[in-house]
VONU-70118 format. One line per field, with one value per residue: residue number from 1; y, z, x of N, C-alpha, C, CB in turn; residue in one letter. Coordinates in steps of 0.05 Angstrom, whole numbers. Glycine has a CB too. Layout:
BEGIN
seq: (NUM,...)
nv: (Y,...)
nw: (Z,...)
nu: (X,...)
cav: (Y,...)
caw: (Z,...)
cau: (X,...)
cv: (Y,...)
cw: (Z,...)
cu: (X,...)
cbv: (Y,...)
cbw: (Z,...)
cbu: (X,...)
type: (A,...)
END
This chain:
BEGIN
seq: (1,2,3,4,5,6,7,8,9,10,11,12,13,14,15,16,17,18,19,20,21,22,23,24,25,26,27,28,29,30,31,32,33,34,35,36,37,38,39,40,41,42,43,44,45,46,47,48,49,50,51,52,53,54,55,56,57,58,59,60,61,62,63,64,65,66,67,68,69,70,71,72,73,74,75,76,77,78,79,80,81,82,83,84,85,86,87,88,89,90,91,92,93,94,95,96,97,98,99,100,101,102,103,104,105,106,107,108,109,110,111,112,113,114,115,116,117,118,119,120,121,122,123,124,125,126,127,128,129,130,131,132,133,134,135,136,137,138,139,140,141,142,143,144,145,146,147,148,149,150,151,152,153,154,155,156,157,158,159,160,161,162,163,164,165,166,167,168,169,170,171,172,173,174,175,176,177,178,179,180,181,182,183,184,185,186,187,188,189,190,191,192,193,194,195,196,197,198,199,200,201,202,203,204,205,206,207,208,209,210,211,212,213,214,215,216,217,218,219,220,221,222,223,224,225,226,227,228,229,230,231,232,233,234,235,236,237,238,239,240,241,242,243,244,245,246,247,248,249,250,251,252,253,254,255,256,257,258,259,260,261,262,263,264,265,266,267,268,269,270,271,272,273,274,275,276,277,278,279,280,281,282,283,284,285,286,287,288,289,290,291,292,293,294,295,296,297,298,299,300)
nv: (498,555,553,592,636,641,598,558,568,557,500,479,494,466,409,407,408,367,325,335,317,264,244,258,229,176,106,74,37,2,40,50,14,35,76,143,170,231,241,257,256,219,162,138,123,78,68,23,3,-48,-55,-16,-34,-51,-2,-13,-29,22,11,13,38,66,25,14,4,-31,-39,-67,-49,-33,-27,-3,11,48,55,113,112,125,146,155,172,195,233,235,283,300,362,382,345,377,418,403,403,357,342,311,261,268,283,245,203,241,236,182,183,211,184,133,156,174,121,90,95,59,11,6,5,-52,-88,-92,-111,-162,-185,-201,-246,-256,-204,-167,-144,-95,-137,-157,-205,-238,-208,-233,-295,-348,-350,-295,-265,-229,-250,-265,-318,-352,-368,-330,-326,-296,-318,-370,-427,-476,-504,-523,-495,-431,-383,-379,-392,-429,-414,-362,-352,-376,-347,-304,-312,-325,-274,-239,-258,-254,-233,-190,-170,-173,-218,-209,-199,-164,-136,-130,-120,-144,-105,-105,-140,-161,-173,-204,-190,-232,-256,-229,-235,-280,-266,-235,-252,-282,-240,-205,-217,-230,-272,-347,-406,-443,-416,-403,-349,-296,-300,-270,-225,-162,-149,-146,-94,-96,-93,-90,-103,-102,-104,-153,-213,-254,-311,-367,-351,-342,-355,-334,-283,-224,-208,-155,-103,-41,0,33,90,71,38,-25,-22,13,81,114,185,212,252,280,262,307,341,357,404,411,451,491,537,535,489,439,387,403,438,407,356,361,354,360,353,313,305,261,249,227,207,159,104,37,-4,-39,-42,-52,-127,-149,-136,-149,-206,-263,-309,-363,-404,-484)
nw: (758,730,675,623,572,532,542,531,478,473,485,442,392,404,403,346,334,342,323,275,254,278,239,194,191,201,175,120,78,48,19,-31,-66,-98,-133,-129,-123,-121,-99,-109,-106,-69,-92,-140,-197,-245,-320,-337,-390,-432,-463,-510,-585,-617,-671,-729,-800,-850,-888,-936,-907,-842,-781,-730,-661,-620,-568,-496,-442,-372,-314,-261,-191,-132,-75,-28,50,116,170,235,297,365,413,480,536,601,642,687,671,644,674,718,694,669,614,595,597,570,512,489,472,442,397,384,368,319,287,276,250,207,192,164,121,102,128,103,56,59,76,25,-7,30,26,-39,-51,-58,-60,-108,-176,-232,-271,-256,-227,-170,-146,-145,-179,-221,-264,-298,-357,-400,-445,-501,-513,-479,-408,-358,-302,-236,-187,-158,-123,-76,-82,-52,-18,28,7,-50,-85,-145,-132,-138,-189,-217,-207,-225,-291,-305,-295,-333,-381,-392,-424,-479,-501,-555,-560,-552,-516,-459,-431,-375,-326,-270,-213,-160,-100,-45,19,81,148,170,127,105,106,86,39,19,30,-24,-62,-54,-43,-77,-86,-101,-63,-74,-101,-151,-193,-174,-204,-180,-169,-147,-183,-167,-123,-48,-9,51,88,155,180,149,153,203,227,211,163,138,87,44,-11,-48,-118,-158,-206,-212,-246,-282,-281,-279,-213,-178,-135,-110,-80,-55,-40,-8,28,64,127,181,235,291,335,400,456,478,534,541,505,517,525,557,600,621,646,642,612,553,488,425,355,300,228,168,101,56,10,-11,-70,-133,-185,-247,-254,-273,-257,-210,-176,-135,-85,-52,-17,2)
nu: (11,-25,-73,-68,-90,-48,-12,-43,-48,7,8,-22,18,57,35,11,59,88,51,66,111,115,85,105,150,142,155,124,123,95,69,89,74,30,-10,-27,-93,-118,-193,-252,-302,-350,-362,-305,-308,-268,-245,-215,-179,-168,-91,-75,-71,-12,22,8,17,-2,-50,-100,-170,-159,-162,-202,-199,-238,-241,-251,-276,-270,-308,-294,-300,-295,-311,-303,-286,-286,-249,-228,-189,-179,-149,-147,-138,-137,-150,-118,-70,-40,-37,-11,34,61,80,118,105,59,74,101,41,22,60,53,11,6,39,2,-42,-5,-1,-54,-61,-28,-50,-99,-78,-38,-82,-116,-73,-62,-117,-122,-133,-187,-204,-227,-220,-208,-225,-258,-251,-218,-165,-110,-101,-115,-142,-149,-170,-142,-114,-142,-133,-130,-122,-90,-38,-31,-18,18,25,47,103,178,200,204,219,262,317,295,241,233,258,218,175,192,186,147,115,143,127,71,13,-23,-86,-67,-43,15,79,57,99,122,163,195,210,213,218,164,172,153,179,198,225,270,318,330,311,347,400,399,387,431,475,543,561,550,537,573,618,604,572,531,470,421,431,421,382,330,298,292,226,212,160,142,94,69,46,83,112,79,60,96,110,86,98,112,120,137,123,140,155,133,81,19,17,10,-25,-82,-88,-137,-146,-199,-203,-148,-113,-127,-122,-158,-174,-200,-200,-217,-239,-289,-314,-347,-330,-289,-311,-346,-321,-268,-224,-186,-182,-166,-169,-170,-182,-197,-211,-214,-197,-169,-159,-144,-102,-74,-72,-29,13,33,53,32,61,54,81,88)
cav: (518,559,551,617,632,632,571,531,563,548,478,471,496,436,397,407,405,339,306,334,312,235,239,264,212,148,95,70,24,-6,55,48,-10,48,97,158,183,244,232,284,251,191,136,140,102,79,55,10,-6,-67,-44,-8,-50,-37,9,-28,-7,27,0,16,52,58,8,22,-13,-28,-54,-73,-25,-46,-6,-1,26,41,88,119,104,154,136,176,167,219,228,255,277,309,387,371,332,410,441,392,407,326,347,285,230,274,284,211,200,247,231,161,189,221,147,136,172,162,86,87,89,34,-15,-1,-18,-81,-100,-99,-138,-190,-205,-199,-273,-250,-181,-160,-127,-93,-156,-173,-239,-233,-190,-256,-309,-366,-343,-276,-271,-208,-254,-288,-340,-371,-353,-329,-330,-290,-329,-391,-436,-494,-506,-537,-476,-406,-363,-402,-385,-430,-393,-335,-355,-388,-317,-274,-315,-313,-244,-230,-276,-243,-225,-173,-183,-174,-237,-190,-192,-139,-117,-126,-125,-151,-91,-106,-166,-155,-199,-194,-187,-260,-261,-204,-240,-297,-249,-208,-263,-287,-218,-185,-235,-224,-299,-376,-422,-450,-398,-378,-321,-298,-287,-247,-203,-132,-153,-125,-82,-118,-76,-100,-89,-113,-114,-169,-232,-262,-341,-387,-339,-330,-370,-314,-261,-212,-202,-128,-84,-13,12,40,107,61,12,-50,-17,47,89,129,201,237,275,272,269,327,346,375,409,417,454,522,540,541,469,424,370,420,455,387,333,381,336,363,332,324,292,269,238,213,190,146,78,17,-19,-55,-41,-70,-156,-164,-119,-165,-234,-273,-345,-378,-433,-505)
caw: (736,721,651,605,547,520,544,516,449,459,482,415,375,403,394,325,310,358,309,239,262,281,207,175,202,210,139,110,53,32,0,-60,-89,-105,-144,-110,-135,-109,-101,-106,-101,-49,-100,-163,-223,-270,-338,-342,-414,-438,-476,-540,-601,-629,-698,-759,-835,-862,-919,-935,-883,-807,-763,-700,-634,-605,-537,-477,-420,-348,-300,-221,-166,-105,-57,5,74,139,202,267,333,381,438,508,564,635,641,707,666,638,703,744,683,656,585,590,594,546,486,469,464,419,372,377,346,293,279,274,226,180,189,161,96,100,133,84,34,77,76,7,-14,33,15,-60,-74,-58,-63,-137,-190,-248,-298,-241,-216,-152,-157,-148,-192,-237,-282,-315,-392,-416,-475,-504,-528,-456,-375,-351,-270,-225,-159,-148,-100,-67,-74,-28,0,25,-10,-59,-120,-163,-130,-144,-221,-241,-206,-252,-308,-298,-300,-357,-397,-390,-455,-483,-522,-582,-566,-545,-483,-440,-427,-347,-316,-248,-202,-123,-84,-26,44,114,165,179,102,101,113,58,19,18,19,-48,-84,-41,-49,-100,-108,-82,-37,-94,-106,-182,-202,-169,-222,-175,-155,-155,-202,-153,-97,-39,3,77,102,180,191,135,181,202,234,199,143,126,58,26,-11,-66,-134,-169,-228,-204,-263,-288,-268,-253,-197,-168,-119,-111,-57,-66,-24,-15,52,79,148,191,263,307,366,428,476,493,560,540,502,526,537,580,620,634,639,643,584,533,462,399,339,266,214,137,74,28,6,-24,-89,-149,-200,-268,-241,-283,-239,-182,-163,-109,-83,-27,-5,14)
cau: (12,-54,-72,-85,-90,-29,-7,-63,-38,38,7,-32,33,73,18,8,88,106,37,60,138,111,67,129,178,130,154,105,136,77,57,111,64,-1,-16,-48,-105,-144,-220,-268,-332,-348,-340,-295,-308,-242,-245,-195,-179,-144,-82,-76,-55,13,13,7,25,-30,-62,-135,-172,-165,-176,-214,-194,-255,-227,-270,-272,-284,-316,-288,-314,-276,-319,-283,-297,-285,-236,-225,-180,-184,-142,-161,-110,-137,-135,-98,-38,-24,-39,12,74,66,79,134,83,39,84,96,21,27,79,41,-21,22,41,-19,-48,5,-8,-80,-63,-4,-57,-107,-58,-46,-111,-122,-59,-69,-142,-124,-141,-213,-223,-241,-198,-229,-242,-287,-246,-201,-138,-87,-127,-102,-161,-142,-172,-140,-111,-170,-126,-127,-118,-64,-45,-13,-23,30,21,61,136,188,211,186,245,291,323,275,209,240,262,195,154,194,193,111,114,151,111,37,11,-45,-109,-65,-22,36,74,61,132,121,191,193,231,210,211,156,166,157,209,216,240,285,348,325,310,379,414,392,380,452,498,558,570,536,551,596,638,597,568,499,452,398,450,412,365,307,291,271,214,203,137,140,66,58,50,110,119,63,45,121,111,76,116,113,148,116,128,136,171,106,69,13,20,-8,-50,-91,-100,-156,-155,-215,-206,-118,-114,-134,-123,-170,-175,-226,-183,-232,-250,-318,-322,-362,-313,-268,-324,-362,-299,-228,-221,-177,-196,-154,-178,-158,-203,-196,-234,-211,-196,-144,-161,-122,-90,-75,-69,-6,42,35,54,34,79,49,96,77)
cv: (526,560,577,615,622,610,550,540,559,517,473,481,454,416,384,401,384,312,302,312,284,230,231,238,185,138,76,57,12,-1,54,27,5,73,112,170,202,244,262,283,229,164,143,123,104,64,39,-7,-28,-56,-37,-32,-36,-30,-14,-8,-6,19,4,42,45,36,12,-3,-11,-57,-44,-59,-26,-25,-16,14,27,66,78,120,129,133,161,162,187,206,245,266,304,340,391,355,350,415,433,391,376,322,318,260,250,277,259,200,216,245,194,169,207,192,137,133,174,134,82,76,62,9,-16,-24,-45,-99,-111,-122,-164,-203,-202,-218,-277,-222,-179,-137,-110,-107,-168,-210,-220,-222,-207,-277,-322,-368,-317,-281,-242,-220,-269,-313,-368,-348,-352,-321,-317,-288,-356,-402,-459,-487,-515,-516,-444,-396,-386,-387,-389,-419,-377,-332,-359,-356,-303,-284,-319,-300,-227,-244,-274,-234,-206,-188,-193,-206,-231,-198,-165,-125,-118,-138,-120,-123,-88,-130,-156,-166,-187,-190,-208,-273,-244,-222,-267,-286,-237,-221,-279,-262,-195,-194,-236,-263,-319,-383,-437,-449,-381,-357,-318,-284,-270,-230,-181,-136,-143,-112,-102,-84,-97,-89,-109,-123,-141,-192,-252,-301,-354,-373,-331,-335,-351,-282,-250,-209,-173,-114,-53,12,37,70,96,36,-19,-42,11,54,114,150,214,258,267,279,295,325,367,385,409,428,482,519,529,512,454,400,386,432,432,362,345,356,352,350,337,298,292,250,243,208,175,117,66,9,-32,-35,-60,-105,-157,-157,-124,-194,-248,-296,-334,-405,-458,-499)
cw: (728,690,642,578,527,529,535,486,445,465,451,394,390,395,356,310,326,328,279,239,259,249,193,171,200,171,143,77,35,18,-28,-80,-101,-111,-133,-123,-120,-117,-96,-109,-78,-69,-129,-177,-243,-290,-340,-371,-426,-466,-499,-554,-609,-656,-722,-778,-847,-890,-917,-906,-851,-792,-738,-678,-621,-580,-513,-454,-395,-329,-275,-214,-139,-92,-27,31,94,157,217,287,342,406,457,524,572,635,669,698,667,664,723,724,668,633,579,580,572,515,471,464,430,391,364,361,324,281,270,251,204,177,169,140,79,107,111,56,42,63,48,-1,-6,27,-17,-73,-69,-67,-99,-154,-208,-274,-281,-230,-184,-165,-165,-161,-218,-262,-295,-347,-409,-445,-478,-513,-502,-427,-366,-314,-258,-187,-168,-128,-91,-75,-56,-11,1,8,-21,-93,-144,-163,-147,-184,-231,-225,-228,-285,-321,-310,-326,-381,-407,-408,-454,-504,-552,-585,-554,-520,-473,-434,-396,-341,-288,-230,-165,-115,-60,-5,61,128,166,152,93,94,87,36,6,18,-9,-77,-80,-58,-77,-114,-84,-81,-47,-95,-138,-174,-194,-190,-216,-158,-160,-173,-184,-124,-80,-14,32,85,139,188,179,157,174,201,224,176,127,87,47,21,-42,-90,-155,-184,-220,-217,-276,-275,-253,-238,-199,-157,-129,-87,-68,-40,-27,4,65,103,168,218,273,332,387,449,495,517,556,531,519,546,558,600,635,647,645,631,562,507,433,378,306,255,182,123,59,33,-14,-46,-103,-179,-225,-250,-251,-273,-214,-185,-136,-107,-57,-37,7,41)
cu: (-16,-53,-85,-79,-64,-12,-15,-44,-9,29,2,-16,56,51,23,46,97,83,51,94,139,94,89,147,173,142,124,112,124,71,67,95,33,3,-39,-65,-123,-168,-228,-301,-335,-343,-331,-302,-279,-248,-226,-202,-147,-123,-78,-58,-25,15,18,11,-2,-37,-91,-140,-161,-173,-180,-218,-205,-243,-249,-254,-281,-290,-302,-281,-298,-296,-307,-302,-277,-273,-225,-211,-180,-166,-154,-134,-134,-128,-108,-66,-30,-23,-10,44,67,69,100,120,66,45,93,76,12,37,61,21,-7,24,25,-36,-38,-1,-35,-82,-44,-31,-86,-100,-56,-63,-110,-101,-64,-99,-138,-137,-168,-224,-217,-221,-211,-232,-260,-275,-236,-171,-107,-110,-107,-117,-169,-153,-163,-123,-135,-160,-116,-116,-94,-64,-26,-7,-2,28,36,92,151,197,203,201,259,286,302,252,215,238,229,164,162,192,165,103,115,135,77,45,-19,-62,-95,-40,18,49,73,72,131,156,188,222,236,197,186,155,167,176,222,224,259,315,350,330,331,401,416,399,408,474,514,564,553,552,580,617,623,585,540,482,424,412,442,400,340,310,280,250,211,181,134,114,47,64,71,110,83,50,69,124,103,93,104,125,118,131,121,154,157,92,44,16,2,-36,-56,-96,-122,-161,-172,-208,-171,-133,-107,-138,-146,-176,-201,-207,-196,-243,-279,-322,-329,-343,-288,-280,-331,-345,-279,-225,-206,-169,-173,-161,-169,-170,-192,-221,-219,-211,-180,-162,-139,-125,-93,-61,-40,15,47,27,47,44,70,65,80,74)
cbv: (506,589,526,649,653,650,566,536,585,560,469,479,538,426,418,436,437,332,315,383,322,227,269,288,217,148,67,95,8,-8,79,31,-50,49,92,178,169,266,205,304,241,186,102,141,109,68,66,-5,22,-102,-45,26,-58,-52,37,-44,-26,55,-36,-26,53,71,-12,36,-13,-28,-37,-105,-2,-68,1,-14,12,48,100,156,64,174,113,185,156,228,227,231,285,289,412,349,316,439,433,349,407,307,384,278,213,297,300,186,206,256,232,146,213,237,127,151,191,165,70,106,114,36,-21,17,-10,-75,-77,-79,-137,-195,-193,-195,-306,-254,-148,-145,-144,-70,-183,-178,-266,-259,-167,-268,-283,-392,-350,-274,-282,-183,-269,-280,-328,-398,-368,-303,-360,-269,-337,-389,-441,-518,-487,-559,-477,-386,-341,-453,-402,-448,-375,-329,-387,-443,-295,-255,-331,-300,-236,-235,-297,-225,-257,-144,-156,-138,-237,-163,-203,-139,-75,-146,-107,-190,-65,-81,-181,-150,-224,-206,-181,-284,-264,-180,-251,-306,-232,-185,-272,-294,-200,-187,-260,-202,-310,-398,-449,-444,-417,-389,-316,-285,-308,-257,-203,-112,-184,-142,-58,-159,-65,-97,-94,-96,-90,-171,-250,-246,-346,-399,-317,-349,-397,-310,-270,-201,-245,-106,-94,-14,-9,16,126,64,22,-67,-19,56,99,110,211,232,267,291,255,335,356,372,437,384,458,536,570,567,462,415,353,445,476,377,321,392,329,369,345,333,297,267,252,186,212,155,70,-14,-7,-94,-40,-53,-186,-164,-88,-151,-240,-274,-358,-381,-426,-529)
cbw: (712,733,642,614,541,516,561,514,433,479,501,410,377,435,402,320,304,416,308,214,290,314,189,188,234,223,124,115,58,34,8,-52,-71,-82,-167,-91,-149,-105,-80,-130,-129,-29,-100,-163,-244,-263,-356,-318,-429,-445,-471,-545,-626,-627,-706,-766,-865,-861,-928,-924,-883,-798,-763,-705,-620,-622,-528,-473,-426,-334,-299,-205,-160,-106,-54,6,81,154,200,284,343,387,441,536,557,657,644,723,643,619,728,759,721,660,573,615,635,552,488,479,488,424,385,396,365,299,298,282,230,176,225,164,85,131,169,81,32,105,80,-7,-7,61,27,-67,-70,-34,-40,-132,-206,-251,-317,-276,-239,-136,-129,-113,-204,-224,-274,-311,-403,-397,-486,-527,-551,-468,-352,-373,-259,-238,-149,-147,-98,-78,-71,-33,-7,50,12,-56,-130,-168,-101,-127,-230,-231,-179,-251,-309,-277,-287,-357,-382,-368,-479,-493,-531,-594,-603,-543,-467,-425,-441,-331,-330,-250,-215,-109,-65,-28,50,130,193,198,82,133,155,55,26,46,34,-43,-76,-7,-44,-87,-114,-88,-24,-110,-109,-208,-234,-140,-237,-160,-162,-162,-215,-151,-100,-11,-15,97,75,198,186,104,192,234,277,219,151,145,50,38,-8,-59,-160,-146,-254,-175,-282,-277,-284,-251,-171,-144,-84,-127,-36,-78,-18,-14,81,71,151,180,272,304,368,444,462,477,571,519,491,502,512,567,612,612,611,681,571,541,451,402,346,256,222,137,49,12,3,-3,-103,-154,-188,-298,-253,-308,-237,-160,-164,-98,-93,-18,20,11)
cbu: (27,-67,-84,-78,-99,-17,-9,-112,-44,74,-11,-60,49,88,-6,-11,115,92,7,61,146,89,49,146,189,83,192,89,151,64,58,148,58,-23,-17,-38,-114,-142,-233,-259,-348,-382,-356,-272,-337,-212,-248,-189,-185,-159,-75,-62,-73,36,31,-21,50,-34,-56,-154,-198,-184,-166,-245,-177,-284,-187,-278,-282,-267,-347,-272,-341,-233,-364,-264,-293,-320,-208,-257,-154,-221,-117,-185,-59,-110,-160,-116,-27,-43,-77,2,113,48,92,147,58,30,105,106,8,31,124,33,-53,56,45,-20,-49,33,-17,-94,-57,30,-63,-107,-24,-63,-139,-127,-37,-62,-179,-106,-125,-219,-214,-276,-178,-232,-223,-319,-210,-199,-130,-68,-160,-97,-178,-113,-211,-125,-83,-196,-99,-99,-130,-47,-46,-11,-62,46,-2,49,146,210,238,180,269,284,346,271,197,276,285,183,158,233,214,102,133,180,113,19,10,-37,-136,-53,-26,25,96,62,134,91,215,198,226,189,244,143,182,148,210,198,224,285,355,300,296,385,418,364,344,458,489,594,617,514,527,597,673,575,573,490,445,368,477,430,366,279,272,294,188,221,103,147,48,68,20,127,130,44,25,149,94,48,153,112,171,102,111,140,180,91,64,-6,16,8,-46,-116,-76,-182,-144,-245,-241,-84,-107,-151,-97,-181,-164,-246,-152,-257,-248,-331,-312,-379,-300,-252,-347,-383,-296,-201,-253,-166,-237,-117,-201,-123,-232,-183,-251,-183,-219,-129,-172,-133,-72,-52,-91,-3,42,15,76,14,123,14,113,90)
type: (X,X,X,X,X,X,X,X,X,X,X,X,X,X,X,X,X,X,X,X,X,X,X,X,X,X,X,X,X,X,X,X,X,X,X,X,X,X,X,X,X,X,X,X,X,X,X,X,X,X,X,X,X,X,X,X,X,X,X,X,X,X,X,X,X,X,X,X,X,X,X,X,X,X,X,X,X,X,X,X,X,X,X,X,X,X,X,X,X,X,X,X,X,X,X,X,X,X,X,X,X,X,X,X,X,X,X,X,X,X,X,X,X,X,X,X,X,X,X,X,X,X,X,X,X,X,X,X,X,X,X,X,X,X,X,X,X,X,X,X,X,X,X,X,X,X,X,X,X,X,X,X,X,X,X,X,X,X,X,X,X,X,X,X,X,X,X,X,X,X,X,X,X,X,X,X,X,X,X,X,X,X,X,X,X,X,X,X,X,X,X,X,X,X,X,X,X,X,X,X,X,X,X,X,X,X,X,X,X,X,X,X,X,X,X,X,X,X,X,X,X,X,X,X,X,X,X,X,X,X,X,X,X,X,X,X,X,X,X,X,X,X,X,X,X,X,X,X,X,X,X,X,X,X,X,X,X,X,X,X,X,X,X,X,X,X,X,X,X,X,X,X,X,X,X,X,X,X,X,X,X,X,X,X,X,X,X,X,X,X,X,X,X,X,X,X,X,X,X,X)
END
């Protein structure tokens, strides 16, 4: 097949509608635990302010709620994959073997922002929140009247009713500067695959093994994220408050992902190589959220 012009441009219409198709279609479940924020400089700064008091009866003047205000920083970082394919694949018809590369790099590209996310969750009990500890941390001081923790650790069992009970009952229990609780209401379980079926049988199930009444019967969403690691990391699961506008996490976009072409006679990579180039590149970056809208249980 000789290649002209208009061929390259009905190539670079499928192109562009087999990538947006694999964007479109790829889940990405992770994302449900972050609030998106568009960036418009390289690094954002957030105030995060510990929460307002609750009104009081006025007597005398005003009272001014001088509340401590934490600064964090999230600046965005740049990723690129680029694919190649052979002006010769076009030339010999092989659009078969060429269009599932395609739809893979659609995949792709929506992924970026799921393994970000990733990332950050699973290093939470290191990476940095904004009171300046780690994001999971058994040393939280947003009451000053003592630490509060939203990392668990040990237990006899990965998934079991009592994990489950004494996470949400955790949860619900975080309090504010003013002594207050919080109001955090636990609404999404988060586990891997190789907890799915644990998971669903606990939180599905109309009645136990008994015959009584299951008391976490639809009481939360469960989210499956597959890529969270499965056989010797199974113990670790999620319980999160996503009732909220904002989340646990953040994603922070500066630049969405963008396709690009190299496909001209004249480019470099096509005159020098019969190389036909397509390329897609990002900006941004994951952070945290307020600590109290995420649990972490690691299992013995």
């Amino acid at each position: 097949m000789q290649i002209t012009l208009p061929i390259l441009q009905a190539l670079q219409t499928s192109v562009s509608q087999i990538f947006r198709t694999a964007y479109r279609d790829t889940a990405t479940p992770i994302t449900q635990l972050a609030t998106v924020v568009t960036s418009t400089h390289n690094t954002e700064t957030y105030g995060w302010m510990q929460r307002l008091l609750e009104m009081r009866k006025w007597v005398g003047p005003r009272v001014i709620q001088n509340m401590a205000t934490h600064a964090y920083t999230l600046q965005n970082q740049t990723f690129e994959s680029t694919l190649g394919v052979d002006r010769e694949e076009i030339e010999d018809d092989t659009l078969g073997l060429f269009n599932p590369r395609v739809e893979e790099f659609g995949r792709v590209a929506a992924r970026i922002w799921e393994r970000l996310l990733l990332d950050a969750l699973q290093v939470g009990t290191a990476g940095l929140g904004f009171d300046g500890l780690p994001f999971f941390s058994a040393s939280h001081t947003l009451n000053p009247a003592g630490v509060q923790s939203n990392l668990i650790s040990g237990g006899t069992s990965v998934f079991s009713e009592p994990n489950l009970e004494l996470a949400i009952t955790a949860m619900t229990q975080f309090t504010g500067e003013d002594g207050r609780l919080l109001g955090v209401n636990p609404t999404h379980i988060v586990v891997p695959k190789a907890l799915e079926i644990a998971a669903r049988k606990i939180l599905s199930a109309a009645l136990v093994t008994n015959g009584g009444t299951n008391v976490f019967n639809g009481i939360l969403d469960i989210i499956v994220v597959p890529d969270l690691p499965g056989a010797g990391a199974a113990s670790v699961w999620y319980l999160v408050d996503l009732s909220a506008p904002i989340k646990p996490l953040i994603l922070q976009v500066r630049k969405p992902v963008q396709l690009v072409s190299k496909t001209a006679e004249t480019d470099d990579n096509v005159f020098w190589q019969k190389q036909y180039i397509w390329g897609i590149d990002c900006r941004g970056v994951a952070g945290y959220g307020p600590w109290w809208l995420a649990m972490r249980f690691a299992g013995a």
